[in-house]
C-alpha atoms as an extended CHARMM CRD file, in Angstrom:
* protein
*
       132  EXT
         1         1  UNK       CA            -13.2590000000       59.4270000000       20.5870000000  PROA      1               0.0000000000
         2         2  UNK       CA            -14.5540000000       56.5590000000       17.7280000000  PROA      2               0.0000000000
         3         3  UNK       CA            -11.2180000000       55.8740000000       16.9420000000  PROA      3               0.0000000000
         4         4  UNK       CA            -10.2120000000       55.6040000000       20.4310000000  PROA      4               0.0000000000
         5         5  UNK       CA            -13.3080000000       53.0340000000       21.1880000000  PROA      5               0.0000000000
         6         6  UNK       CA            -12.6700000000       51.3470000000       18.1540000000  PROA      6               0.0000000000
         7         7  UNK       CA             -8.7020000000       50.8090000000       18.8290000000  PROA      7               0.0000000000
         8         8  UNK       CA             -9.8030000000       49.4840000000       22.1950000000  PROA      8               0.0000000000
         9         9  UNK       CA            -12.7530000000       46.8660000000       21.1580000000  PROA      9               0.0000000000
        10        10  UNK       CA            -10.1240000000       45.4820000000       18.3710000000  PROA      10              0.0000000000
        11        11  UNK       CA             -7.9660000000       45.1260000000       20.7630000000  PROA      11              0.0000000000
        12        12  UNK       CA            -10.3990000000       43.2760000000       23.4050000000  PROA      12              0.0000000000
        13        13  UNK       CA            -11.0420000000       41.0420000000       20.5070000000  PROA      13              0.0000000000
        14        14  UNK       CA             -7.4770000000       40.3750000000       19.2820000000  PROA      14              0.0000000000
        15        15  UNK       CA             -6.6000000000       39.5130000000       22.9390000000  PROA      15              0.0000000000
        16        16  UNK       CA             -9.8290000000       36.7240000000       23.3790000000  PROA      16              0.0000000000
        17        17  UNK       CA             -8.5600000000       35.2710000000       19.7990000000  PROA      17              0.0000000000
        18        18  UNK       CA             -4.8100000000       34.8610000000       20.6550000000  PROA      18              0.0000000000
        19        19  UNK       CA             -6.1520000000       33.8000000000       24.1440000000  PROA      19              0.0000000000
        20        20  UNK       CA             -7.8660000000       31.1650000000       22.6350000000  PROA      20              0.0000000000
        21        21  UNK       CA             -5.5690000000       29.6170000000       20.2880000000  PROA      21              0.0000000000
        22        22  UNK       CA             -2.7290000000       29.8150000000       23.5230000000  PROA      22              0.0000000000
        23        23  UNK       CA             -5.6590000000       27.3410000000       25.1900000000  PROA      23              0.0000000000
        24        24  UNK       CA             -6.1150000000       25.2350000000       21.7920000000  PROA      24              0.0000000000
        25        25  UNK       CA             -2.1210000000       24.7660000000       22.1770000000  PROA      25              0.0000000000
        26        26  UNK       CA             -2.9190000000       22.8310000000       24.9870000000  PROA      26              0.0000000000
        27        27  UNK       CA             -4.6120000000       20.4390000000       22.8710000000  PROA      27              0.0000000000
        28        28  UNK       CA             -6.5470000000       19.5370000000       26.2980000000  PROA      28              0.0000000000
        29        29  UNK       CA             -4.2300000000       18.5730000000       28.5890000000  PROA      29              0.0000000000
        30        30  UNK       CA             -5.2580000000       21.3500000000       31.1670000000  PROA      30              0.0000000000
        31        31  UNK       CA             -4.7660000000       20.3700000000       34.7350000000  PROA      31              0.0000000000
        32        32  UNK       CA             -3.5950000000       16.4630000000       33.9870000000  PROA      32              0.0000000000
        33        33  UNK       CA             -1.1880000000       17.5630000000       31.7300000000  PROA      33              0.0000000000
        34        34  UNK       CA              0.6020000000       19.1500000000       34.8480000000  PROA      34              0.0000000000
        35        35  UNK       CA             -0.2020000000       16.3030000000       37.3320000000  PROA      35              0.0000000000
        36        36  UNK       CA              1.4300000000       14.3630000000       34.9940000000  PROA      36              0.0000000000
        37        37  UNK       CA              4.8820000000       15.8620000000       34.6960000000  PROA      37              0.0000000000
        38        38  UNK       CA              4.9130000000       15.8510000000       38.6580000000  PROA      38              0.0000000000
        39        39  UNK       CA              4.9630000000       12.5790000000       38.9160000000  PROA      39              0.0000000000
        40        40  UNK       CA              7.2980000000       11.8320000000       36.5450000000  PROA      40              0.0000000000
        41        41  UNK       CA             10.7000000000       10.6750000000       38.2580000000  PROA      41              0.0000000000
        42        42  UNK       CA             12.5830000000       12.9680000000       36.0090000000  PROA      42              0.0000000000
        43        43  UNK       CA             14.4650000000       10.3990000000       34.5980000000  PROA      43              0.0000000000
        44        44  UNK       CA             14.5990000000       11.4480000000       30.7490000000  PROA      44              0.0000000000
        45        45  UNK       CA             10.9010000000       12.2300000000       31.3070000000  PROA      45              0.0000000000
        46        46  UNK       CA              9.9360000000        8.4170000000       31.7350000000  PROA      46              0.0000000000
        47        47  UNK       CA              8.2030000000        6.5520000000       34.5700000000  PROA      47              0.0000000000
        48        48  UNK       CA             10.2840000000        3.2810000000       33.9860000000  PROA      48              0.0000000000
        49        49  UNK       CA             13.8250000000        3.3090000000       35.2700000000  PROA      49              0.0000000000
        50        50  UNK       CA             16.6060000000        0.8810000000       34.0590000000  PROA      50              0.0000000000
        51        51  UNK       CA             16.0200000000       -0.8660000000       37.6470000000  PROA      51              0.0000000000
        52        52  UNK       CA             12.4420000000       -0.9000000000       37.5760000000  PROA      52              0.0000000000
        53        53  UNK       CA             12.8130000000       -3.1820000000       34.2420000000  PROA      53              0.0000000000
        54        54  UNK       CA             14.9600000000       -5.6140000000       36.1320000000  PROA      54              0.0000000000
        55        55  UNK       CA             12.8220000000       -5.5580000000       39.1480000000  PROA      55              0.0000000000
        56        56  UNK       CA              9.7600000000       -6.3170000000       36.5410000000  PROA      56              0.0000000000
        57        57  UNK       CA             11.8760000000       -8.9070000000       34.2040000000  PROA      57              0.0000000000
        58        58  UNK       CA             13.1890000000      -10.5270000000       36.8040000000  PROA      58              0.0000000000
        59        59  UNK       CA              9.5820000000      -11.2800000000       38.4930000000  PROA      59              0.0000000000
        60        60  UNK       CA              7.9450000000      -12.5000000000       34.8000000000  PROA      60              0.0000000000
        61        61  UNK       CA             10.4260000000      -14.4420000000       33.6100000000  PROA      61              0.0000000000
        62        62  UNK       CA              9.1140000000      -17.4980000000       34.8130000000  PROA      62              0.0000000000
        63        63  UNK       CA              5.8860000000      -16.8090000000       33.3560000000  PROA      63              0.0000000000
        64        64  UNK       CA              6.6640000000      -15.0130000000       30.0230000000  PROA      64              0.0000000000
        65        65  UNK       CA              5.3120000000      -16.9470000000       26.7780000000  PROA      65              0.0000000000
        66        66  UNK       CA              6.2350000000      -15.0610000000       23.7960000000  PROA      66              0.0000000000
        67        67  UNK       CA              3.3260000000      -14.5380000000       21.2680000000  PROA      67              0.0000000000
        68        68  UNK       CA              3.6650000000      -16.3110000000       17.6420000000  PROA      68              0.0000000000
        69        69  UNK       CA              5.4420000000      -13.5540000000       14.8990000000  PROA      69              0.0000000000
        70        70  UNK       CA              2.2550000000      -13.2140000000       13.0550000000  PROA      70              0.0000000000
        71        71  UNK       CA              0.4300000000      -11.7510000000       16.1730000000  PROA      71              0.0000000000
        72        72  UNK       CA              2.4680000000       -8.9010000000       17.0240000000  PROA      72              0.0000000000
        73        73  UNK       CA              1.3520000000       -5.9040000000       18.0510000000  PROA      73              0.0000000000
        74        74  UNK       CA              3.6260000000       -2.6840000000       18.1570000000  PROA      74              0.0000000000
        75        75  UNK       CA              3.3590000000       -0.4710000000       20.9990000000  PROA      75              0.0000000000
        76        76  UNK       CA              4.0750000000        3.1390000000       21.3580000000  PROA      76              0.0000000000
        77        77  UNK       CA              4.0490000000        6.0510000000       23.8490000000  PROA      77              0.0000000000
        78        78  UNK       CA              1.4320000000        8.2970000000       23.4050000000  PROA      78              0.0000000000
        79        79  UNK       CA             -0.4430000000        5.0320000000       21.9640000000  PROA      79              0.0000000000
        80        80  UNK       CA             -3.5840000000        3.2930000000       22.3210000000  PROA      80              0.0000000000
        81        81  UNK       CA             -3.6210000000       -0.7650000000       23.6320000000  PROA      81              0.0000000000
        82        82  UNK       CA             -4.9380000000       -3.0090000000       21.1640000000  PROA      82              0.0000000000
        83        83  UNK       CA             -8.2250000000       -4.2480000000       21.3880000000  PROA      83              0.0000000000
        84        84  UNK       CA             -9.0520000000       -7.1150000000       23.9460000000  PROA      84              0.0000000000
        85        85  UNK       CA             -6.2750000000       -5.5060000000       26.3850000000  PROA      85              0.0000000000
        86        86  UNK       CA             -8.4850000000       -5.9160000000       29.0550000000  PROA      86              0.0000000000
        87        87  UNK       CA             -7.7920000000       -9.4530000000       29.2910000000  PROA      87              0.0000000000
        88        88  UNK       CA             -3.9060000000       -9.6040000000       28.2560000000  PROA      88              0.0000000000
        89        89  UNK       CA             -2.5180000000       -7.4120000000       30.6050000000  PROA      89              0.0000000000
        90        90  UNK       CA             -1.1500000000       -8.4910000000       33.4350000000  PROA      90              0.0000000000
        91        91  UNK       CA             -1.0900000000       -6.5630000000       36.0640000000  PROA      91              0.0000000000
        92        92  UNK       CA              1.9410000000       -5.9120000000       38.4770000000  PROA      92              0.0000000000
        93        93  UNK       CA              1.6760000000       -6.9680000000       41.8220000000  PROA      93              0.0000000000
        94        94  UNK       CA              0.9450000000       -4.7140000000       45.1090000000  PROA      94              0.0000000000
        95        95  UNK       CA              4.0310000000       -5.6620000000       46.6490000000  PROA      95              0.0000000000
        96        96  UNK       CA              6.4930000000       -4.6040000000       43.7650000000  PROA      96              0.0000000000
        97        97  UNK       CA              4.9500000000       -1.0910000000       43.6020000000  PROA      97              0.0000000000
        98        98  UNK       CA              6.4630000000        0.6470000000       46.5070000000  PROA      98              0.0000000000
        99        99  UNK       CA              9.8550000000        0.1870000000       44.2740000000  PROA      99              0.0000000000
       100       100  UNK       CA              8.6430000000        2.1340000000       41.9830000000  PROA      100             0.0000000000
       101       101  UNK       CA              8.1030000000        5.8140000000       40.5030000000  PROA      101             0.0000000000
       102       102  UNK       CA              4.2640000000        6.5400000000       41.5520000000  PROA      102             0.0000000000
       103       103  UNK       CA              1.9810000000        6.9420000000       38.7890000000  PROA      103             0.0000000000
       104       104  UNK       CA             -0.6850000000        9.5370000000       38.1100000000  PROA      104             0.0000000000
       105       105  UNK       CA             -3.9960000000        9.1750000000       39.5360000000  PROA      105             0.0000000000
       106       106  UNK       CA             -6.0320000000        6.7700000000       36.9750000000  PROA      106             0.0000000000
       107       107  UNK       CA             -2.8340000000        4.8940000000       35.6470000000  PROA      107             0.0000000000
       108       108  UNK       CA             -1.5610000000        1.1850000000       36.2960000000  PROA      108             0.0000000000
       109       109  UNK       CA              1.2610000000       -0.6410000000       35.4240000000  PROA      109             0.0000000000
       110       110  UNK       CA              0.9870000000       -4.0150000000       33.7210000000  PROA      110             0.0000000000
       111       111  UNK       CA              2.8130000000       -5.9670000000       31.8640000000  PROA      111             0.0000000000
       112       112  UNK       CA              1.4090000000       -7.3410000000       27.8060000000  PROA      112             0.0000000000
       113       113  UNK       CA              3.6340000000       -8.8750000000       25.1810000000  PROA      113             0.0000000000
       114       114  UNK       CA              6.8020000000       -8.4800000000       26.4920000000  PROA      114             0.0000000000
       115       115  UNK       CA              6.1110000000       -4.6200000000       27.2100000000  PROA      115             0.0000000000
       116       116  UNK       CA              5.5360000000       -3.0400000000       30.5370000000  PROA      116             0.0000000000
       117       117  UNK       CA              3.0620000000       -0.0690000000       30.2270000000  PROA      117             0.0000000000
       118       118  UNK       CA              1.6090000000        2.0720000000       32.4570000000  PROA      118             0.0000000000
       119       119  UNK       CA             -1.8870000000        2.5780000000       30.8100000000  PROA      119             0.0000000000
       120       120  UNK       CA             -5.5660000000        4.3880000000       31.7650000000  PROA      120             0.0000000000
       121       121  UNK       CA             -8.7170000000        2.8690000000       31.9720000000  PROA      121             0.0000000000
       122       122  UNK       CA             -9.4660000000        3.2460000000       28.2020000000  PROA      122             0.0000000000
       123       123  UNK       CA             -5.7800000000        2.2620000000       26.9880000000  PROA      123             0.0000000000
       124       124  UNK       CA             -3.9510000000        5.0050000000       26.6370000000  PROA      124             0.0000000000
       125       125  UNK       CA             -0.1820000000        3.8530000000       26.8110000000  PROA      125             0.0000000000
       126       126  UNK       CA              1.2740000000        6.8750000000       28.5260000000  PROA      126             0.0000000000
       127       127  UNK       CA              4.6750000000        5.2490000000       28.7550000000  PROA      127             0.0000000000
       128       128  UNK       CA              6.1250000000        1.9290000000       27.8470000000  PROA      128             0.0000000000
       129       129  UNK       CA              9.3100000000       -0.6890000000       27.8680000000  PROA      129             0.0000000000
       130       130  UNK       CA             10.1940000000       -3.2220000000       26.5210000000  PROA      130             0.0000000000
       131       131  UNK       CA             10.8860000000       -5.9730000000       28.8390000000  PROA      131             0.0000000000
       132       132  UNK       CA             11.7840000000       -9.4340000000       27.0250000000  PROA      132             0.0000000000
């Protein structure tokens, strides 16, 4: 009967270990994590379509200054926006969004350095292209 208990408990505790390292996997995505991918298009897993860069090139072209080769910043999926974002990005208008893949709840598009990103609040790049 000990052994039997004992066989059980171990196993009780194996199962809330391995449990818990399936959850650590995660690495906190949880429930975004799965809003995320059903938004996503399904275009190779990206939010920016070939079209949506023309639609988006074609409506900053008249305003696009490149910056100076000593002030460039590289951007990356999965990224962070450099600091003083805030006031760089430019933000794509109302009226060119319906064209577009929706977004997940706490994301906008903008445009900064030639890039289009869809960012968060605190500047997480969760996907990016390069537009000029």
């Amino acid at each position: 009967m000990k052994t039997l208990l004992t066989i059980i408990v171990a196993g009780v505790l194996v199962g809330g270990v391995l449990a818990e390292s399936a959850e650590a996997k995660d690495h906190g995505r949880g429930r975004r994590g799965r809003e995320v991918r059903e938004y996503r298009d399904g275009y190779r897993g990206r939010y920016f379509r070939d079209r949506d860069i023309v639609v988006i090139r074609d409506y900053y072209r008249p305003y696009y200054r490149p910056a100076p080769r000593g002030i460039r910043y590289r951007y990356s999926r999965g990224g962070y926006l450099p600091s003083g974002w805030r006031t760089r990005v430019l933000a794509v208008p109302v009226y060119l969004e319906p064209r577009f893949a929706p977004v997940p709840y706490g994301y906008h598009r903008g445009l900064i350095d030639g890039h289009a990103v869809i960012y968060n609040s605190r500047g997480f790049i969760l996907d990016i292209a390069a537009i000029f």
